[in-house]
C-alpha positions as semicolon CSV with decimal commas, in nm:
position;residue;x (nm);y (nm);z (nm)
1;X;13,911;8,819;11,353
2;X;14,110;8,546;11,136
3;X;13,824;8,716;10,820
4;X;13,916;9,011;10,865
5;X;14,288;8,972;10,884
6;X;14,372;8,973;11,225
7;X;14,560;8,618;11,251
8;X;14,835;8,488;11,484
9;X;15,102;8,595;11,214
10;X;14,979;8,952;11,140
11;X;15,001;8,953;11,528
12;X;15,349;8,830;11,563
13;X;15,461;9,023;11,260
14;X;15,358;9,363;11,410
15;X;15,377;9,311;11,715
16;X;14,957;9,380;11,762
17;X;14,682;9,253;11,999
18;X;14,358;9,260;12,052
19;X;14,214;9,342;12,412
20;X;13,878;9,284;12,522
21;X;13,766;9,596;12,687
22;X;13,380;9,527;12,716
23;X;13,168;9,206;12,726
24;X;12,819;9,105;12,830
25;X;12,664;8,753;12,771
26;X;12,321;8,649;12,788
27;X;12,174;8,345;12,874
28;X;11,797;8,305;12,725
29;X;11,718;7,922;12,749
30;X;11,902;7,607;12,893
31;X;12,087;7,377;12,693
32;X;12,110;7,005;12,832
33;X;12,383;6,775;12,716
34;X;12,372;6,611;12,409
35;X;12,212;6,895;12,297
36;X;12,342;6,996;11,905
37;X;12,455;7,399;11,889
38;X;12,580;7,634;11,639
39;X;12,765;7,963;11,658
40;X;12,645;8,243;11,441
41;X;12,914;8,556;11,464
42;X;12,927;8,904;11,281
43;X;13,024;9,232;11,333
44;X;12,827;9,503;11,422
45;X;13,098;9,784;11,400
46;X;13,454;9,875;11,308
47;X;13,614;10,174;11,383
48;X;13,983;10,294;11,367
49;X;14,104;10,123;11,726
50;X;13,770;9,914;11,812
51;X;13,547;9,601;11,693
52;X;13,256;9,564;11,779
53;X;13,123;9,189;11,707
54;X;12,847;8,948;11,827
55;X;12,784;8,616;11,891
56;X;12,452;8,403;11,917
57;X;12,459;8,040;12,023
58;X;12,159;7,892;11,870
59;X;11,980;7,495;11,978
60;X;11,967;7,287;11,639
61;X;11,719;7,110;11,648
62;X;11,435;7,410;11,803
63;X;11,638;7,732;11,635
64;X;11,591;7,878;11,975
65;X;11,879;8,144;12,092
66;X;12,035;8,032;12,402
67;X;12,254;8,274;12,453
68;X;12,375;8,584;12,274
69;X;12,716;8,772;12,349
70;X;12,819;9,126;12,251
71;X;13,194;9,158;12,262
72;X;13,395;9,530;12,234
73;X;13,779;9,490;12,172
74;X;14,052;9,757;12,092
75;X;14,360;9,693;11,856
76;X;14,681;9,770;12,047
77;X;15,005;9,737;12,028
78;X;15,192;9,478;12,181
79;X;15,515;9,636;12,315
80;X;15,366;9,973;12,456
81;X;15,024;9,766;12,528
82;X;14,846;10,097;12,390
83;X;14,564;10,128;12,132
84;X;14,671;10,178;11,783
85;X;14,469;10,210;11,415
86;X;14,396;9,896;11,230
87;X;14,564;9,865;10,925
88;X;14,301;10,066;10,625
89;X;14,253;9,750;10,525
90;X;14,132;9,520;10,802
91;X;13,893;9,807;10,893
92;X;13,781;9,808;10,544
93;X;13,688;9,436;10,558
94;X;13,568;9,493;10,897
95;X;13,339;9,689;10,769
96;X;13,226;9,435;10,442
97;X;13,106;9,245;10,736
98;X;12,942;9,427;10,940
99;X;12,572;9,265;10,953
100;X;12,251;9,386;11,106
101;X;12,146;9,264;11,462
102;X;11,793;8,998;11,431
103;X;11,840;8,738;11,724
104;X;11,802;8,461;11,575
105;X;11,900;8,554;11,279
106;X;12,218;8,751;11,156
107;X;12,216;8,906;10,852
108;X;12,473;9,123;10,631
């Protein structure tokens, strides 16, 4: 969100939010302890009120996916806790990053 604009300040300074309105996770393979991971996020769409992103927790060392999570969140605002346009411009770099969907392997 911070990439595209959508920091703590722009939040504070007009009065916005972000609301999670759908989310499903996956599981696909256990991780033990000890085990080294890495995040791999992107976007897979921006509209005027809704992201749409995705992340994929991969295992280091095997470059197996163990677990994948699809995220769907609506910009609001913060006083009347209804949805409201992104600014032209986030949505335009939301959109710069929008990447196409290969578990395993995000791409833009």
């Amino acid at each position: 969100m911070g990439e595209i604009g959508v920091t703590p300040s722009y939040r504070r300074t007009n009065n916005r939010g972000v609301a999670a309105v759908q989310h499903e996770a996956i599981y696909k393979r256990e991780l033990l302890a000890g085990n080294l991971i890495v995040i791999r996020s992107g976007t897979l769409e921006m509209r005027e009120k809704v992201i749409r992103f995705y992340h994929e927790m991969l295992n280091v060392e095997t470059q197996d996916v163990a677990a994948t999570s699809t995220l769907t969140a609506v910009h609001l605002n913060s006083k009347t806790r209804k949805s409201c346009p992104f600014p032209p411009e986030i949505v335009e770099r939301g959109r710069r990053l929008i990447v196409r969907l290969k578990p395993g392997s995000l791409q833009a």
